[in-house]
C-alpha positions as CSV (number, residue, x, y, z in Angstrom):
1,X,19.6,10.7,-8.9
2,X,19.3,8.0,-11.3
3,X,16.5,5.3,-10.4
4,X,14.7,7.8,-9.1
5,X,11.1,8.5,-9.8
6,X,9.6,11.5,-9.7
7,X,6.3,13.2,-9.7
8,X,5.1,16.3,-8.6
9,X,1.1,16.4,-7.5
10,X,-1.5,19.5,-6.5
11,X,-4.2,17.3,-4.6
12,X,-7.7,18.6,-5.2
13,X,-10.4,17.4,-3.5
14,X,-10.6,14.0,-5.5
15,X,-8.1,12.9,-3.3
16,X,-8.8,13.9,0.3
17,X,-10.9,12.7,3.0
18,X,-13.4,15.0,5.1
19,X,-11.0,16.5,7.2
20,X,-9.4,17.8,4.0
21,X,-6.4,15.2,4.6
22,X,-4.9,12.9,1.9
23,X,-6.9,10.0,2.0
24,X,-5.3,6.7,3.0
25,X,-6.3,4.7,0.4
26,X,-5.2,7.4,-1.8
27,X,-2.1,7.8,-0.3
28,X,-1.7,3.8,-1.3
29,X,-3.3,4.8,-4.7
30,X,-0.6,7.3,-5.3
31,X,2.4,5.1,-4.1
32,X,0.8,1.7,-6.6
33,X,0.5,4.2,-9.6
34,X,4.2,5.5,-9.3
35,X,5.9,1.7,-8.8
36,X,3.9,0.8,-12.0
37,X,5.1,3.7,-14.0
38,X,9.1,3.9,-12.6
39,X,8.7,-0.1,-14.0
40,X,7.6,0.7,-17.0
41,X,10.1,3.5,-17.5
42,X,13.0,1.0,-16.5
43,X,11.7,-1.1,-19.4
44,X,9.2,-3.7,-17.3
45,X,6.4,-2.4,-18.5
46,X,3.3,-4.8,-19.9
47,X,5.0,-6.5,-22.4
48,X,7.1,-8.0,-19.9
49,X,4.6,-8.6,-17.9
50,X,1.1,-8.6,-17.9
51,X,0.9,-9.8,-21.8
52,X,3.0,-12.8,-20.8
53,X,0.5,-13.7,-18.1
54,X,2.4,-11.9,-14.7
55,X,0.9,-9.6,-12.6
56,X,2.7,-7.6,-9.9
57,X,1.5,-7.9,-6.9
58,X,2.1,-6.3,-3.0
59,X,2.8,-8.4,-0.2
60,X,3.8,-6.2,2.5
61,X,3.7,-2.0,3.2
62,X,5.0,0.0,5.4
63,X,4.5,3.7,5.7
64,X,5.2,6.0,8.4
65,X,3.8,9.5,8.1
66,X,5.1,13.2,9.5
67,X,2.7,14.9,8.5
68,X,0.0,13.9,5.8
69,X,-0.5,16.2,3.2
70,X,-3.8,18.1,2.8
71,X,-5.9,20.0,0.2
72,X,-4.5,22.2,-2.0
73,X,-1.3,21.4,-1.4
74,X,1.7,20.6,-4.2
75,X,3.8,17.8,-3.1
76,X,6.4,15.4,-4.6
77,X,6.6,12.0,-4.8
78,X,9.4,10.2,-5.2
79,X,10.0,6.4,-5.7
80,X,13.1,3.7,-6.2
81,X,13.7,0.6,-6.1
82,X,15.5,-2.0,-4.0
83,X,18.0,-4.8,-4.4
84,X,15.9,-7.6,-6.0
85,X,15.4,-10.8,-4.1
86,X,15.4,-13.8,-6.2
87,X,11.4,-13.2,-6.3
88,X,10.9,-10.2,-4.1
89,X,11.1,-6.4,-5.8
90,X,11.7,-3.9,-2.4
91,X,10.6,-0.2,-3.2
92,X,11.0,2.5,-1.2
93,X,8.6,5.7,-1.3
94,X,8.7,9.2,0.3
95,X,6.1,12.5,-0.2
96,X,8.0,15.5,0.3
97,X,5.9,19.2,0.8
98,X,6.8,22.1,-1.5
99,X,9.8,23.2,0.8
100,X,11.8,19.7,1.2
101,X,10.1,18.9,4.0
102,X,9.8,14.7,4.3
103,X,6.0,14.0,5.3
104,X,5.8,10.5,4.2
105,X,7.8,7.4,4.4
106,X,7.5,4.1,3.0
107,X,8.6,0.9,1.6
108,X,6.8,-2.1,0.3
109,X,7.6,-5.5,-1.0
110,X,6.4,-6.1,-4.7
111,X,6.3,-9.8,-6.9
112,X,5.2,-11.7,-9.7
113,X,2.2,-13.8,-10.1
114,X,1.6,-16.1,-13.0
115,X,-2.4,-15.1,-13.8
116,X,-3.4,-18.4,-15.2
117,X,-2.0,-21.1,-11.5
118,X,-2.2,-17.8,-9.4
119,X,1.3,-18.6,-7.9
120,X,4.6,-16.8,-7.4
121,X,6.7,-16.2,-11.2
122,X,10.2,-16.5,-11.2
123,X,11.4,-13.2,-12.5
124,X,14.5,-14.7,-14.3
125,X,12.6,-17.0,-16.0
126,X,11.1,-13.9,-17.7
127,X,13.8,-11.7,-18.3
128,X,12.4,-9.4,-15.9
129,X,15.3,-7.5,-13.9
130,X,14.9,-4.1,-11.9
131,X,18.4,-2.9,-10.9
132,X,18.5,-1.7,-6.8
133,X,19.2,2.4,-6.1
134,X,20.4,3.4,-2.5
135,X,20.1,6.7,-1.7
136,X,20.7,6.1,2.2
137,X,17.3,7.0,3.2
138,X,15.2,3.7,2.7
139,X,12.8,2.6,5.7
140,X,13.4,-1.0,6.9
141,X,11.3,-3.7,5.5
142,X,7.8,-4.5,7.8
143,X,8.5,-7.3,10.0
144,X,5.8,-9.9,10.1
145,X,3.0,-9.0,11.9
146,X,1.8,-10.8,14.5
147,X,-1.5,-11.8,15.9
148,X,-3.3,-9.7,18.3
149,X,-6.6,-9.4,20.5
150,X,-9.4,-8.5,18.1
151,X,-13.1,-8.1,19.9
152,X,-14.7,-6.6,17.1
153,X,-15.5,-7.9,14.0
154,X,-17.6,-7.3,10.8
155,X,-18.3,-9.4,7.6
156,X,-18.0,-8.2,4.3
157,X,-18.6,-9.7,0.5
158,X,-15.9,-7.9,-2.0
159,X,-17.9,-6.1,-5.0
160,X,-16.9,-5.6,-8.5
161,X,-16.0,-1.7,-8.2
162,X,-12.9,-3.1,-5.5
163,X,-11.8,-5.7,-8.3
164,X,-9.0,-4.5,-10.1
165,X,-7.4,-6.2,-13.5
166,X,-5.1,-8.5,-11.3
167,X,-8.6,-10.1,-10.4
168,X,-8.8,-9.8,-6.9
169,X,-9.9,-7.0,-4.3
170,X,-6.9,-4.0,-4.9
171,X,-4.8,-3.8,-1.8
172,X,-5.9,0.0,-1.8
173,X,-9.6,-0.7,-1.4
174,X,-8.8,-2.2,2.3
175,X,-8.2,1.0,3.5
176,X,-11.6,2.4,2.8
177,X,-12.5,-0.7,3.8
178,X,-11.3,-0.6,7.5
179,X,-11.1,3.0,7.9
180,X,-15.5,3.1,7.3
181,X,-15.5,0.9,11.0
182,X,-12.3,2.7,12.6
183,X,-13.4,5.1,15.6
184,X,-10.0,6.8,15.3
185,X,-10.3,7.8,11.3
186,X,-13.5,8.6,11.6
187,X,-13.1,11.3,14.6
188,X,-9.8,12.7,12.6
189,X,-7.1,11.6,14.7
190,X,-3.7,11.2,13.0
191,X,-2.9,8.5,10.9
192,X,1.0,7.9,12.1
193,X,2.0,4.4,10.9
194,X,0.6,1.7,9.0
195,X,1.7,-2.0,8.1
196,X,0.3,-4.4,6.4
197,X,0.5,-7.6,5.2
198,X,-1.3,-9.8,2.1
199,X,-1.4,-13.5,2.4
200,X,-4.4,-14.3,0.1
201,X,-6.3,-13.1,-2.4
202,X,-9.6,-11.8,-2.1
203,X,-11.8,-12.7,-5.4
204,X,-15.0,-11.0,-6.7
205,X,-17.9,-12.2,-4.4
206,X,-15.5,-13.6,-1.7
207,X,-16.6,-13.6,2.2
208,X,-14.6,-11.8,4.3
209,X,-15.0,-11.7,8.0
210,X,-13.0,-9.2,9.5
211,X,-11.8,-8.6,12.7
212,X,-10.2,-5.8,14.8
213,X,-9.2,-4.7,18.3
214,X,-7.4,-1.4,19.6
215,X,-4.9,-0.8,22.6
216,X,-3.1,2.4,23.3
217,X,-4.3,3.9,19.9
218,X,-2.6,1.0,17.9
219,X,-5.3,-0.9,15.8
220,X,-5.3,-4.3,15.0
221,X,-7.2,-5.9,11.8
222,X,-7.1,-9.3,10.1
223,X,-9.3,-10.4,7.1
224,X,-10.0,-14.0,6.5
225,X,-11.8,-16.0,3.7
226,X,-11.1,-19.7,3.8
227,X,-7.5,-18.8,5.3
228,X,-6.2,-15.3,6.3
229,X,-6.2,-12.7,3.6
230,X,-4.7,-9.9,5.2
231,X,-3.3,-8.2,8.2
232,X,-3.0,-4.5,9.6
233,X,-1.5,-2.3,12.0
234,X,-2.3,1.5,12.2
235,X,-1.4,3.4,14.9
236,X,-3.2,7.1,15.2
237,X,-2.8,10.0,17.7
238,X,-4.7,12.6,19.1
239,X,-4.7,15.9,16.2
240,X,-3.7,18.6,19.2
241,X,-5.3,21.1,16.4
242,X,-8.7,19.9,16.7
């Protein structure tokens, strides 16, 4: 269909995690890459962009997950985007296996910053226009997420290797991030569903205390500086294979 991206992918071992699944933060990884190029193939590439001073940015993801794919294994990844909303790009995601199968889900909710006052860009202003695709399968938008019981915490200072050109801590690198103090990822249960939420900016050097609680398998996180940087929801399950 037109709109569509498309990429077909053998992960190797670069990309998955000890239990020889697709890393999250790859997964995320994967998903950023493809929005960037499917922009720049609709002809919103740098020169619209990021030599005028915007950067794209996430606020919100959500991904739901089948099955997550695993070692060796040739998938396709396929990307589109949304209606625009006067300063919010929508873009829908899904990783299908070799046979058709759906494994992954997502969507997420993309916009402009202006690099030098670090603010939302009006897209019109620019010229910069993405026309929507609907192909009937889109997941709904993440609801805001709300705040939840979180016991444990942990503080953290962001280096330079999870600085990215935007200038700030890449929304990929707080996967590793929580994942490293998550009981559940680390004992290989199933990553099902994830949702998150960016509210701030997390700069070279910046303090981050972050806190988390569990209940029923769901996880909780949050991430503050001065004022909330981001929020999480993953929910695992028990891998019956084990």
């Amino acid at each position: 269909m037109s709109g569509i991206y498309e990429r077909s992918l053998l992960l190797g071992s670069e990309h998955v995690d000890c239990f020889r699944r697709l890393r999250t933060s790859t997964l995320f990884t994967l998903l950023q890459t493809a929005s960037i190029r499917h922009t720049e193939e609709l002809g919103m590439g740098r020169e619209k962009t990021l030599d005028r001073g915007l950067l794209w940015i996430v606020a919100r993801q959500f991904v739901v997950i089948d099955r997550m794919p695993v070692y060796d294994e040739r998938v396709t990844l396929r990307t589109w985007p949304g209606e625009t909303m006067r300063v919010l790009f929508p873009r829908y995601y899904e990783i299908l296996s070799e046979r058709g199968e759906t494994l992954v889900r997502g969507s997420a909710v993309w916009s402009l910053m202006d690099a030098e006052t670090r603010t939302a860009a009006f897209p019109d202003e620019y010229g910069v226009e993405i026309a929507g695709v609907e192909t009937g399968r889109e997941l709904p938008f993440l609801t805001k997420l709300s705040a939840s019981e979180t016991p444990h915490a942990f503080d953290f200072a962001v280096p330079y290797s999870y600085v990215d050109l935007n200038g700030h801590m890449n929304n990929t690198r707080y996967f590793d991030l929580i994942e490293d103090h998550l009981p559940a990822a680390k004992s290989g249960k199933l990553l099902r569903e994830i949702h998150t939420e960016y509210t701030a900016e997390a700069k070279l050097g910046a303090a981050l205390h972050v806190a988390w609680g569990e209940a029923g398998g769901q996880y909780y996180v949050n991430g503050s500086s001065e004022h909330i940087c981001f929020r999480m929801s993953l929910r695992y399950e028990e891998n019956c294979n084990a």
